[in-house]
C-alpha positions in Angstrom: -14.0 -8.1 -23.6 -11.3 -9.0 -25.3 -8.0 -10.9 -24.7 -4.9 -9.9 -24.4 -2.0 -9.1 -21.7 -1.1 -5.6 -20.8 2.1 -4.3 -20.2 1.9 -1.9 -17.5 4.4 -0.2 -15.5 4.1 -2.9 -13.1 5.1 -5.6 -15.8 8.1 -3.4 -16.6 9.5 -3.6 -13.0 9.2 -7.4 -13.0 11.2 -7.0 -16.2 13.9 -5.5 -14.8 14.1 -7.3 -11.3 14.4 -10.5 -13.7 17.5 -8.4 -15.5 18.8 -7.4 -12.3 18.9 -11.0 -10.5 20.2 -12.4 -13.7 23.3 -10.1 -13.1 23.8 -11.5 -9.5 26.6 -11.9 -7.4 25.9 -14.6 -5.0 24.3 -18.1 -6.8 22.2 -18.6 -4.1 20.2 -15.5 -3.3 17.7 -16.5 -6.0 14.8 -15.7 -4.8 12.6 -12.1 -5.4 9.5 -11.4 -3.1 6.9 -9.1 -5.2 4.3 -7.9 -2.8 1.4 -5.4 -3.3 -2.3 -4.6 -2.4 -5.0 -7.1 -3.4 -7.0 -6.7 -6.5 -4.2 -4.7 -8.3 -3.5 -7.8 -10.5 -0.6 -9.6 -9.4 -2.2 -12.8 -10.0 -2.9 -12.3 -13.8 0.4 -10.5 -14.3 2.7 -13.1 -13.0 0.8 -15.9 -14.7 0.6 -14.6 -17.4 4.1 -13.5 -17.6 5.2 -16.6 -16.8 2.9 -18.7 -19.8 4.5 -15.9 -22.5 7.8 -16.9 -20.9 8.0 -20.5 -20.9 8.8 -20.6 -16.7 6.8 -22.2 -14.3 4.0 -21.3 -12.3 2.2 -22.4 -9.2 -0.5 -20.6 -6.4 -0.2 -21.7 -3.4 -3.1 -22.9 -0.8 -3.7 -22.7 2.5 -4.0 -26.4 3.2 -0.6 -27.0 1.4 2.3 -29.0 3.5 6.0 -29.5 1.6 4.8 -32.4 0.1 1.9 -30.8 -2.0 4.2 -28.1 -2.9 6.7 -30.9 -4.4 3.9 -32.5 -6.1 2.4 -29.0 -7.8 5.9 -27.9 -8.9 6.8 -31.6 -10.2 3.4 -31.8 -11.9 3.6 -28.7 -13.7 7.2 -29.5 -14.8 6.2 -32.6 -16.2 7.6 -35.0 -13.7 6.8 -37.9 -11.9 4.8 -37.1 -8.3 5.9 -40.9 -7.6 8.1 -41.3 -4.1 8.9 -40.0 -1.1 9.5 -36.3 -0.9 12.9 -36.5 -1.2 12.4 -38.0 -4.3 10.2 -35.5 -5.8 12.4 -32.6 -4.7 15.3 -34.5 -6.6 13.7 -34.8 -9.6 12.9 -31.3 -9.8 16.3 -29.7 -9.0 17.7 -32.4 -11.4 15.5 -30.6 -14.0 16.1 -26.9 -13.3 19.8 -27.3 -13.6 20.0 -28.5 -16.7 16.8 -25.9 -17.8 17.1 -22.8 -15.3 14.0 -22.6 -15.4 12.4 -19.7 -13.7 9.7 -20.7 -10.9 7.0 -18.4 -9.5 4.7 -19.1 -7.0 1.4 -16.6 -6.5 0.1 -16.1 -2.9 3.1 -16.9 -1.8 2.2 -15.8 1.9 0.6 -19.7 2.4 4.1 -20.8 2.6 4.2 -19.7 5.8 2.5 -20.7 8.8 1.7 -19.3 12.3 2.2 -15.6 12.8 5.1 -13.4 13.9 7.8 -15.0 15.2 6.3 -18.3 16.0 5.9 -18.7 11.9 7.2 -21.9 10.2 8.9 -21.9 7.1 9.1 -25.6 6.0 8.0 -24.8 2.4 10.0 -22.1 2.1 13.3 -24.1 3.1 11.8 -26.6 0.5 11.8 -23.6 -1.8 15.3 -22.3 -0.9 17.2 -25.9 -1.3 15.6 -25.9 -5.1 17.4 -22.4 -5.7 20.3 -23.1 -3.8 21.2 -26.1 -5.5 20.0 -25.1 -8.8 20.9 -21.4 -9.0 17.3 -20.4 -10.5 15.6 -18.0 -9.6 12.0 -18.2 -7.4 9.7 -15.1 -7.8 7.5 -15.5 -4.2 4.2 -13.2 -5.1 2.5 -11.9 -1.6 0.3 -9.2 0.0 2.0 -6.0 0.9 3.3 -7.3 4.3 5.1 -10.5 3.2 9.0 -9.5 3.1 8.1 -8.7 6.5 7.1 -12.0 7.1 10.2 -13.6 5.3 12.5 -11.5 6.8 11.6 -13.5 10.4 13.5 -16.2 9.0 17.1 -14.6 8.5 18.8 -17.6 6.8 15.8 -17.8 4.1 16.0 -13.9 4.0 19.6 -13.3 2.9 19.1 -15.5 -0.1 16.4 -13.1 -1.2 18.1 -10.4 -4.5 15.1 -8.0 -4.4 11.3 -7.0 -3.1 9.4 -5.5 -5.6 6.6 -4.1 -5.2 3.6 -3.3 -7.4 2.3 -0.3 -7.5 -1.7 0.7 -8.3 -2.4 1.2 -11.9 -1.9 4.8 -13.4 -4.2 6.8 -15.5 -2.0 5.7 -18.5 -1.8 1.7 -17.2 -6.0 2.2 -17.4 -5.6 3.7 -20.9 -3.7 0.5 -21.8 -5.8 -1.7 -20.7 -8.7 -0.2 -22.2 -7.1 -0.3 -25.6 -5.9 -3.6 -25.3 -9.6 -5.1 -24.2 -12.7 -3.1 -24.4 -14.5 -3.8 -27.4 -15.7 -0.6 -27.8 -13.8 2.6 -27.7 -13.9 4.9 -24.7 -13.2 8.9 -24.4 -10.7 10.3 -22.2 -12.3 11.2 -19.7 -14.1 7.8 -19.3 -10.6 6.4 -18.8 -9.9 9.0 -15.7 -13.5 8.0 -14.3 -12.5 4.1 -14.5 -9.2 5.0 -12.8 -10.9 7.3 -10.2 -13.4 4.5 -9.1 -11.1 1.2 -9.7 -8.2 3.3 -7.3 -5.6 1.6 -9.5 -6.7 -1.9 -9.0 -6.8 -3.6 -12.1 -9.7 -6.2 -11.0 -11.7 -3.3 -10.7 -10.8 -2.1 -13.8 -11.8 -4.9 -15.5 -15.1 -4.9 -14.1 -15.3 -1.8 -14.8 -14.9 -2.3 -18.6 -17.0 -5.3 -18.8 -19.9 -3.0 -17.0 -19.4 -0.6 -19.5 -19.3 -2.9 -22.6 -23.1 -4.2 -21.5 -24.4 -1.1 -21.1 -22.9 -0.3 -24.8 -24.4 -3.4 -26.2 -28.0 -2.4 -24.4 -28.2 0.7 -26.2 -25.9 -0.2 -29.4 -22.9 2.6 -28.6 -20.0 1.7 -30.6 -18.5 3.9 -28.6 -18.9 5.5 -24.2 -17.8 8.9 -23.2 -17.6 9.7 -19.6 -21.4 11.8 -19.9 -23.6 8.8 -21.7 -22.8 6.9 -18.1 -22.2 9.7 -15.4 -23.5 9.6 -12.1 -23.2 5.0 -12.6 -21.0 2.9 -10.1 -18.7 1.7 -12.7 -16.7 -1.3 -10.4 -19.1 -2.1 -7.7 -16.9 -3.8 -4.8 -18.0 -5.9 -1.8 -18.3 -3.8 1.5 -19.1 -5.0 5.2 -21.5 -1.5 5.5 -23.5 -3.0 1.5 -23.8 -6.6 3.5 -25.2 -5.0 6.4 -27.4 -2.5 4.4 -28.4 -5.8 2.5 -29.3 -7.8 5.5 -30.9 -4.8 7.1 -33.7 -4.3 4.0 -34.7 -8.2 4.4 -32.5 -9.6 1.4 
């Protein structure tokens, strides 16, 4: 497979929330929540949009407390983890205001803990004093539910400019990407196949043309259409019912 990034539809609305919150009233509502379904490619879009843009980017873990947040933004930024908190924190929002640098951080949803309304948000406030103070903007990347969760915490949620939320790919997006990595050329209606199986989530996709380029180099195709490989899974996912069906045969 080839590299390369693809601009979907879905990179073109993070291109214009960036516009929009650029135009901003209020200094401090810096921050944008993008949410959407797993496996549709947030991940790689957001990184990768934020390498070909010179910003910073960090995913979030689950065993992450303010400190390591500090310590993963200041490392990435080139600065010293050295200090107390405090310390760290000021190093960094020394740095964006001079650079207004952009920051995202992908599954953003480990920045809070607990559920409902018994959530804490102690890296988020970490998060909010950087934009407050600094006026740069935070793109928070999360599952489809996340605003939801932000919006718990009302003084965190008004400095929030947009939610925006990624959407599965379309037949066209799947064309795109095919173009842009498959290393051998597919018809048509092997495109609307990949789409039909993957259900717009680009991870599947991706499998989906890597499957495909295998099965190419087994029989030396230059190029697939939709008949050499009908009636074959394409993106094969996990399933509870396939582990059972597994378990249940002896493997």
């Amino acid at each position: 497979m080839k590299k390369g990034f693809v601009k979907t539809e879905n990179f073109k609305r993070l291109s214009e929330a960036q516009k929009n919150v650029e135009r901003r009233g209020a200094r401090e509502a810096g921050l944008v929540l993008i949410k959407g379904h797993y496996g549709i490619g947030k991940s790689e879009l957001t990184e990768r949009w934020a390498a070909d843009s010179g910003w910073v980017f960090v995913r979030a873990k689950e065993t992450w407390t303010v400190r390591r947040l500090l310590e993963e933004l200041a490392g990435k930024m080139g600065l010293s983890q050295v200090g107390n908190a405090a310390e760290v924190q000021a190093r960094i929002t020394g740095r964006l205001a001079i650079d207004m640098v952009p920051i995202i951080i992908d599954e953003a949803d480990f920045l809070l803990k607990g559920k409902g309304s018994r959530t804490t948000a102690s890296m988020l406030e970490a998060v909010r004093d950087i934009t407050d103070l600094t006026g740069s903007m935070c793109f928070l990347v999360g599952m489809e539910n996340f605003p939801a969760k932000v919006a718990v915490h009302g003084h965190i949620a008004s400095r929030v400019a947009m939610v925006v939320e990624l959407m599965p790919l379309s037949v066209q997006d799947v064309k795109a990407t095919v173009v842009a990595k498959a290393e051998v050329d597919l018809d048509d209606d092997l495109v609307a196949e990949i789409h039909r199986q993957a259900t717009g989530r680009m991870r599947l996709v991706l499998n989906a043309i890597a499957n495909i380029e295998r099965w190419a180099k087994a029989n030396s195709w230059t190029s697939v259409t939709a008949d050499q490989i009908k009636g074959k899974a394409l993106c094969t996912e996990f399933t509870g019912a396939a582990r059972l069906g597994r378990q249940a045969g002896g493997l």
